[in-house]
N, C-alpha and C positions, 0 to 999 in steps of 0.2 A: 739774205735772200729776199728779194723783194716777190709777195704775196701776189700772182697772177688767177684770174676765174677757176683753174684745176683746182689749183693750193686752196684756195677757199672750198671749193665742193669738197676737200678729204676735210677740214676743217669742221664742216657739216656732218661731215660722215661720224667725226670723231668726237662729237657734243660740243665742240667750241662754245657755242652761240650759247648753250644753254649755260653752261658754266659762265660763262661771259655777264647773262644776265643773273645769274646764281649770285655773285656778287656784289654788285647793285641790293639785290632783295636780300640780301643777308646786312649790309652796312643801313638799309632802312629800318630792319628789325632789331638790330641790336639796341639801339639808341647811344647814350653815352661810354655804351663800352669802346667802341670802334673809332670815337667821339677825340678820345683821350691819346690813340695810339697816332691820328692823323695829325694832331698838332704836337707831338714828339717828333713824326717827320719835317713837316714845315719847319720845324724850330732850327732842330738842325740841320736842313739843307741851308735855309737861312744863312745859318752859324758860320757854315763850311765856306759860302758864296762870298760873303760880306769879307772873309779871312784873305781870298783872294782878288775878287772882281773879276771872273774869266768875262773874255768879249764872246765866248759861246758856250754852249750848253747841250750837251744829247741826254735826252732822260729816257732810259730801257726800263719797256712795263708801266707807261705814264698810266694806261689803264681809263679810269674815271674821273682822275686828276682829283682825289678825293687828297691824297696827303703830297701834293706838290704846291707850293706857294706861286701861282703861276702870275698872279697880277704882278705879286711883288719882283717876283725875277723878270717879269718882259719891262720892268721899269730901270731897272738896270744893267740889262746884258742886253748886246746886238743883236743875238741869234738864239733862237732855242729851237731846238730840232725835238720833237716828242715822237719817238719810236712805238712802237705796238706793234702785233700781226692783224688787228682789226682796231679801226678805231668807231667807235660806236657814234652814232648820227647826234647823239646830244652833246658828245665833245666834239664834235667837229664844228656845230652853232658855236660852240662856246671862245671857241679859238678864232671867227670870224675876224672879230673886231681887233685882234694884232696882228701887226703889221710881221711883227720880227719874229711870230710862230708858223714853225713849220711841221705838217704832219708826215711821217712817212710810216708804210704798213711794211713789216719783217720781220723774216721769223728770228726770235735775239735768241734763239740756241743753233742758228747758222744751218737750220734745215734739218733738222732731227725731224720732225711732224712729217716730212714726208720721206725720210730715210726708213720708219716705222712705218708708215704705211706701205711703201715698195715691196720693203721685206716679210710683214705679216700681216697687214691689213685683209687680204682675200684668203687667207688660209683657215682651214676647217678644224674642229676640234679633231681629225683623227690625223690632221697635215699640216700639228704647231710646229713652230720655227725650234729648230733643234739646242738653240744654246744661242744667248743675249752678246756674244762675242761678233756674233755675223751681222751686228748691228754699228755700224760705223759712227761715230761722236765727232760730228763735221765741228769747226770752229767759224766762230762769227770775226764778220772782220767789218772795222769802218775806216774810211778815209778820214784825219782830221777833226776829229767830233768834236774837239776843243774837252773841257771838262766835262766828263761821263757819269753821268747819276744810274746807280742800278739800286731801282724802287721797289722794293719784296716783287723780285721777281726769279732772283735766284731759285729757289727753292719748287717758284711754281712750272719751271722749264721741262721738267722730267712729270706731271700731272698727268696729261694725257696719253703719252709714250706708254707710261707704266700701263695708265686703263685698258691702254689696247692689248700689250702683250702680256697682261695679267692673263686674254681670255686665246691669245694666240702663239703663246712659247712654252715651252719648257725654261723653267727657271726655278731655282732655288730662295734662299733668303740669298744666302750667299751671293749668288748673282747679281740678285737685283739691288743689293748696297752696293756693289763694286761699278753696278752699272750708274747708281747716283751720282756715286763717288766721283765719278770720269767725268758726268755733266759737268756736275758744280764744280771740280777743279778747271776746265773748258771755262767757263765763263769767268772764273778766278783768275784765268790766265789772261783773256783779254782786259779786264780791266787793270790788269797789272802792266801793259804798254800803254798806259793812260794816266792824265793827272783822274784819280774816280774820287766817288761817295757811292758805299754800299751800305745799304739797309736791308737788313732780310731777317724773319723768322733761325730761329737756333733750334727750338723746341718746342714742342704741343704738353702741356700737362693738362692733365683729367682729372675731374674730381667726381665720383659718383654721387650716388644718394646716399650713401653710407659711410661717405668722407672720406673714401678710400683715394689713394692718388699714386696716377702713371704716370711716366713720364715717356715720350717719343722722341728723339734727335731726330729732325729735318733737317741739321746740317750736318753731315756726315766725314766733312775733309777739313781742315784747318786752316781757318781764317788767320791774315796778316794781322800783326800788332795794331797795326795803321796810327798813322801822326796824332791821331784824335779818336774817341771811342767811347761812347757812351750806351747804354742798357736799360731797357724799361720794360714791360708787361702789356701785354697786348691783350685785353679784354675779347674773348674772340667770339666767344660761342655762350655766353653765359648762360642764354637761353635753353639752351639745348639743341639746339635746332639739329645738329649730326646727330646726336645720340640721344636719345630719348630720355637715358638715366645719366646722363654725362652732360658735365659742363667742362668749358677750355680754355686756358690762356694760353698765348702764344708768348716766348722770349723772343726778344728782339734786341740786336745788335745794329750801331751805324757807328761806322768806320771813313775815316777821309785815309784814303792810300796814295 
């Protein structure tokens, strides 16, 4: 779904922008934690490209272009097409100067952000949406992307969805895993009619003040074996900055499927 002036105003409506810039100011505050997990990505995008050479390239969630190796790939691939729903004015200076980068804004869960908002964005706490089932999990689709990079974006598809109908449905726990569930198998699917590389969070662990440790699955459905697969630790939050007594690493899985 290509991003038109409405689709941006619910974007707005929905803290987009702020989270948007939430990330930014979290990857300046961290320092080398965030440091470490951005050249595990480069590495093995790298790894995966060099394996094959594709003549194109779609990368879903390019984001800030913090962990895409972009010089390196616009020097050996014809085409890269860099997907996002908003691309921020300092990556778009930055992609100026290649010739073979293309930007395009869409939503990569195929319109869910305003499937969510149709359905409960204006409704009141005494007029929540009755049951997360009358919420429809559109599918994304692309013509030809050549090889498909989905760059931790899996996980962050269902973000704002959730914020909204946290404050606008009736839902269970129950619910709302069955309803991640559906996302992230959605986008599992499209990239399985694709040559892909997926990189995405598995898990948040916590550690408190008292050394105590949780652990949360943000991935919920069961990733393919994939030709190649490697795992590392994502320094996320060491600071604190979510939780005040909490610090967080994130698991991190990338797969070539």
């Amino acid at each position: 779904m290509i991003i038109s002036p409405a689709y941006r105003r619910i974007l707005h409506k929905m803290g987009y922008y702020d989270y948007q810039q939430g990330l930014i100011y979290r990857h300046l505050n961290q320092g080398n934690g965030w440091q470490s997990h951005e050249k595990h990505c480069r590495d093995f995008i790298l790894k995966a490209c060099n394996k094959d050479n594709p003549e194109k390239i779609t990368v879903l969630g390019s984001g800030w272009l913090l962990e895409l190796p972009l010089t390196e790939l616009a020097e050996r691939t014809k085409h890269i097409c860099l997907i996002d729903i908003v691309h921020p004015p300092a990556v778009r200076d930055q992609v100026k100067k290649f010739k073979n980068i293309e930007l395009s804004e869409q939503d990569i869960s195929g319109g869910l952000i305003d499937e969510v908002w149709r359905k409960a964005g204006e409704r009141t706490f005494l007029n929540k949406l009755r049951s997360l089932d009358e919420i429809e999990i559109p599918e994304f689709n692309l013509k030809n992307p050549g090889t498909v990079i989905s760059l931790n974006i899996m996980t962050q598809l269902e973000a704002m969805p959730l914020r909204m109908l946290g404050k606008k449905a009736m839902a269970g726990e129950a619910d709302i895993l069955n309803f991640r569930k559906k996302i992230q198998e959605s986008h599992l699917r499209f990239l399985g009619k694709h040559k892909s590389l997926l990189i995405t969070d598995t898990a948040e662990i916590f550690t408190d003040s008292s050394g105590n440790v949780t652990e949360d699955k943000t991935v919920i459905t069961d990733l393919p074996d994939g030709l190649l697969k490697e795992t590392w630790r994502w320094d996320f939050d060491l600071k604190g900055l979510d939780y005040s007594r909490k610090r967080s690493v994130m698991e991190v899985t990338a797969l070539i499927l």
